[in-house]
PADOGU-119368 format. One record per residue (C-alpha): x, y, z; residue number from 1. Coordinates in nm, 2 decimals. Layout:
BEGIN
        X        Y        Z    nr
        X        Y        Z   NUM
...
END
This chain:
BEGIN
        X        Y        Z    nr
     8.16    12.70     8.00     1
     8.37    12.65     8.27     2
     8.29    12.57     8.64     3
     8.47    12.62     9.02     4
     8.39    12.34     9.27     5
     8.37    12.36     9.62     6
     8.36    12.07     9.79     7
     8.24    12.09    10.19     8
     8.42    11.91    10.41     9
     8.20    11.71    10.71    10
     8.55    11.65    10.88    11
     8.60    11.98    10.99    12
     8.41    12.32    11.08    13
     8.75    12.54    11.03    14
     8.64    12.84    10.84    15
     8.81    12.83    10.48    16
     8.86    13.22    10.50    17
     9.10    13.16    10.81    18
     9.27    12.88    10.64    19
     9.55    13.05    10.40    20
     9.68    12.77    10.25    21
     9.45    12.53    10.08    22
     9.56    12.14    10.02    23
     9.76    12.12     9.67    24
     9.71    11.78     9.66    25
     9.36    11.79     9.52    26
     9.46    12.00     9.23    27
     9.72    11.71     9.12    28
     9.44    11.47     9.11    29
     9.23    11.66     8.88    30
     9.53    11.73     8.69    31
     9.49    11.40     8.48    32
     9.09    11.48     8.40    33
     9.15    11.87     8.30    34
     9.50    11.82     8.11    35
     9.54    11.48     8.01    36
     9.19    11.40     7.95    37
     9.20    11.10     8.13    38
     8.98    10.94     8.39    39
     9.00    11.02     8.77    40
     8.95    10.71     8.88    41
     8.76    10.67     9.27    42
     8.90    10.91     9.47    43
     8.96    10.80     9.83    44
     9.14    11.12    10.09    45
     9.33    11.02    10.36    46
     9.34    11.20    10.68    47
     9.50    11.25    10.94    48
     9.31    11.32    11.32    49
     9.48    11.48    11.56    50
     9.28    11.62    11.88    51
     8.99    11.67    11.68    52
     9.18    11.85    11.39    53
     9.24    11.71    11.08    54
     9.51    11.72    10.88    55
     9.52    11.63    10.52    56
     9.78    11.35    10.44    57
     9.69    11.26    10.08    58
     9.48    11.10     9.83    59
     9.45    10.77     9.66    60
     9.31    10.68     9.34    61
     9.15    10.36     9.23    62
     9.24    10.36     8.89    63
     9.01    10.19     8.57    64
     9.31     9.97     8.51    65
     9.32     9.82     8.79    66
     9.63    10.00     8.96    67
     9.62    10.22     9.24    68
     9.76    10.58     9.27    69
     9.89    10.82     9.62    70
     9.88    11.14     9.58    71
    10.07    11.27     9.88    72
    10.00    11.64    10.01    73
    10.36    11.77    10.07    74
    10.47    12.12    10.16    75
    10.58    12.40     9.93    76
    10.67    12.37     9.58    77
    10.79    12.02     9.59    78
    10.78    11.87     9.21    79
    10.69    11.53     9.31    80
    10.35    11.42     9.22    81
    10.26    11.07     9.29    82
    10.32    10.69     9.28    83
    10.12    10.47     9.09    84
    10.12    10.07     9.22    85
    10.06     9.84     8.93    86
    10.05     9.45     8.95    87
    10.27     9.32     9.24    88
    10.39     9.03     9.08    89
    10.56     9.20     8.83    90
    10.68     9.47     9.12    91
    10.64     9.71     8.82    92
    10.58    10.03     9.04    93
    10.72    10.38     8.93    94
    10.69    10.72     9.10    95
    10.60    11.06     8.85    96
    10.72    11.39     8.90    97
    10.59    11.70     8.76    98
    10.84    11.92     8.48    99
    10.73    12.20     8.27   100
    10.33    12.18     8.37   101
    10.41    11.79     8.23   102
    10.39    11.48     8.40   103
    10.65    11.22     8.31   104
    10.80    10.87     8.50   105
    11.12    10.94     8.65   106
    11.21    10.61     8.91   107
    11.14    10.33     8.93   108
    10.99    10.19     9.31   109
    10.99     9.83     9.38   110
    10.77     9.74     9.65   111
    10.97     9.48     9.96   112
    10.88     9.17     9.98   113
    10.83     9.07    10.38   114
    10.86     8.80    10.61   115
    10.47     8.93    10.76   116
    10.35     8.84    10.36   117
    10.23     9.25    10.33   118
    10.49     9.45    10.06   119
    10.64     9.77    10.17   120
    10.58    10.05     9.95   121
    10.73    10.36    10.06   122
    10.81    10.51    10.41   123
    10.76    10.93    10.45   124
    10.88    11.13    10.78   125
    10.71    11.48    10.79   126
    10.76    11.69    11.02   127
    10.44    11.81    11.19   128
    10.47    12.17    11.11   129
    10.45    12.04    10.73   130
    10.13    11.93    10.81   131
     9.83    12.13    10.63   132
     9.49    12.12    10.85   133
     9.15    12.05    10.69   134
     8.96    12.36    10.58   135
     8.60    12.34    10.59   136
     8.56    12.41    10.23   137
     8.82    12.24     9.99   138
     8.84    12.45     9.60   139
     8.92    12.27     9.35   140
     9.04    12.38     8.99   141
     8.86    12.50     8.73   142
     8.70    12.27     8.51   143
     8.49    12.25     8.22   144
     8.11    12.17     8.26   145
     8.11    11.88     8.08   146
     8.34    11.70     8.31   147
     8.12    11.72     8.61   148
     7.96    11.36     8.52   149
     8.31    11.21     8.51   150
     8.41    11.39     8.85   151
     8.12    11.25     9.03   152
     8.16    10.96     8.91   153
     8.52    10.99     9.07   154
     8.37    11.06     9.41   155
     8.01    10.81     9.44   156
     7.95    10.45     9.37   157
     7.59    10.39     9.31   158
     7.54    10.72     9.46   159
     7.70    10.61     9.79   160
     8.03    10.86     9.86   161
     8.38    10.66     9.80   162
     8.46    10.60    10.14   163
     8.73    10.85    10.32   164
     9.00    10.67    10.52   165
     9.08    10.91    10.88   166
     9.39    10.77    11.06   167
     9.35    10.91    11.44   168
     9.63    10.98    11.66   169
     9.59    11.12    12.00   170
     9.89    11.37    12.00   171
    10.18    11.42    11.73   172
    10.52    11.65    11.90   173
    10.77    11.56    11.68   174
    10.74    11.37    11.35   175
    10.49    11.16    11.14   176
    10.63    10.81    10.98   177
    10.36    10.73    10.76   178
    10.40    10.42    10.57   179
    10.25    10.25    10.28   180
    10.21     9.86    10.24   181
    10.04     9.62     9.98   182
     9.84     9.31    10.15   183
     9.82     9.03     9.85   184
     9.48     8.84     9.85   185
     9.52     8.59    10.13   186
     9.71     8.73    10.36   187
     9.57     8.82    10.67   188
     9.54     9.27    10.72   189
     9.64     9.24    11.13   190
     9.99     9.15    11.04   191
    10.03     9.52    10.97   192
    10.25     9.72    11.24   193
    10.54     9.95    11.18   194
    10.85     9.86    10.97   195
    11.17    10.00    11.10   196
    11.42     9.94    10.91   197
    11.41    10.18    10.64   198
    11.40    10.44    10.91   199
    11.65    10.33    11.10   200
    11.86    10.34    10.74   201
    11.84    10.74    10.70   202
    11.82    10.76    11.09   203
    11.97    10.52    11.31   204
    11.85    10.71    11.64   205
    11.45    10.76    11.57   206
    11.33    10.50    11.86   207
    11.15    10.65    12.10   208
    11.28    10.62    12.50   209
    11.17    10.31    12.67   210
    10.90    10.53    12.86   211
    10.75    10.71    12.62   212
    10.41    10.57    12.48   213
    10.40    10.50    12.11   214
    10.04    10.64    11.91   215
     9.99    10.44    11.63   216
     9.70    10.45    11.34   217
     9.64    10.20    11.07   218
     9.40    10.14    10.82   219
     9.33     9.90    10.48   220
     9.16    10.05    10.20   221
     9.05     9.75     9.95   222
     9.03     9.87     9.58   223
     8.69     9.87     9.39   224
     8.80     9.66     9.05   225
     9.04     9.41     9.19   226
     9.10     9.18     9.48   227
     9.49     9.09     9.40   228
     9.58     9.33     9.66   229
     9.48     9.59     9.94   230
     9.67     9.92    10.07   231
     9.79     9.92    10.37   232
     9.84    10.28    10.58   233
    10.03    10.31    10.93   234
    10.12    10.58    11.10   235
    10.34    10.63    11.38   236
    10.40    10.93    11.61   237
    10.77    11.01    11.69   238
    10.86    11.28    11.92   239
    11.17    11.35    11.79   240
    11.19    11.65    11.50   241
    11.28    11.45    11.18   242
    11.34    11.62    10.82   243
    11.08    11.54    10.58   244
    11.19    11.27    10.40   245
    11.10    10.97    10.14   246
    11.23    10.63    10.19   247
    11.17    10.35     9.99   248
    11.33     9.99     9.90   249
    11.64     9.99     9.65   250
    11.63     9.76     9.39   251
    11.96     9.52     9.58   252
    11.79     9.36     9.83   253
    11.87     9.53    10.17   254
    11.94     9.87    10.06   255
    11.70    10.20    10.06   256
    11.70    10.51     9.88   257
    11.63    10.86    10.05   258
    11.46    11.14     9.88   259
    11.53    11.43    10.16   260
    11.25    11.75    10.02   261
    11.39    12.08    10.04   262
    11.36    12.26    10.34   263
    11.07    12.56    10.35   264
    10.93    12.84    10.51   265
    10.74    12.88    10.84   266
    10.41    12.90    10.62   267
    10.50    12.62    10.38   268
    10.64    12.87    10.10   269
END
């Protein structure tokens, strides 16, 4: 027998009926229970306020083998699926892209060392019509009855909810830079703030004017079966109109690579 889950959302009160396009990101996730068979790990959303709308950025997963997994919600048809973070010593990340309803490691993604102590991960500019708001009710994909003990225990801890990260920002005109950091045990969270240079790599013009404020969100989300490392989110606003775009350290040491998604429509098709 198999089931439909609908999962209400206490972030929002947008009516799912008016919301035509529901977050994809969720249906990666449960990708690796329904088709691979293999555990979903704690499932942490991020999201992303904005005036008192929410927008759905992502979702991590604290995985049984200690790594950690971001899911990123991206617009259209894009084949990318997610990055999985193993032991940062060894810097042994890898992103995996989606081919043929399979799953398979394409790139390697080292994480940069810096002078703060926190690793940078991966930098992504979307542009705020990419953006998909919150619906009230989130469906997720059909699954099999007998998975529903290994999907909740996916989303509780004892019972208590896996704790949602929400990254607030007061207004967002342009374009989001959303970036991804790992804090080793040890060093100190606060030395988190915005690292430019592998924006100003793809773009050398993206700083704001002098006189324009700057909105900026961050957050640390600690994982459940290991204290080696923490993720660290920040997000900055930019006013300018940016194409959506990965950036992430090269393996020579100053370079970047750019992954630059297709463009899509007005109604992310």
């Amino acid at each position: 027998m198999r089931v439909k889950l609908h999962v209400k959302n206490i972030f929002t009160d947008i009516d799912s009926e008016e919301q035509i396009r529901q977050p994809s990101v969720f249906n990666k996730v449960f990708t690796r229970l329904v088709n691979e068979g293999k555990p979903l790990g704690k499932i942490c959303p991020i999201y992303l306020e904005i005036n008192s709308k929410h927008y759905v950025l992502g979702v991590i997963t604290h995985n049984n083998n200690e790594s950690t997994s971001f899911f990123p919600q991206l617009p259209g048809e894009i084949h990318f699926d997610h990055l999985t973070l193993q032991d940062i010593q060894k810097d042994n990340h890898h992103f995996t892209r989606t081919s043929s309803n399979k799953r398979e490691k394409v790139l390697p993604l080292s994480a940069q060392h810096l002078s703060n102590g926190l690793h940078h991960v991966l930098t992504i500019i979307l542009e705020k019509s990419h953006l998909i708001q919150l619906p009230s009710v989130t469906e997720y994909p059909d699954v099999d009855v007998k998975l529903i003990d290994q999907i909740k225990e996916g989303f509780f801890t004892k019972e208590e909810r896996v704790p949602t990260t929400v990254m607030t920002l007061p207004e967002l005109e342009g374009s989001l830079i959303f970036q991804l950091f790992l804090i080793p045990h040890g060093v100190n969270p606060r030395e988190m703030i915005l690292y430019p240079k592998p924006i100003i790599s793809t773009y050398k013009d993206f700083f704001p004017s002098e006189n324009d404020s700057v909105p900026t969100s961050c957050s640390v989300i600690p994982h459940p079966k290991q204290d080696h490392y923490q993720l660290g989110t920040y997000c900055f606003a930019n006013r300018k109109v940016m194409p959506t775009t990965f950036v992430h350290a090269a393996r020579t040491e100053g370079f970047y690579s750019k992954i630059l998604l297709p463009p899509i429509g007005p109604k992310g098709e």
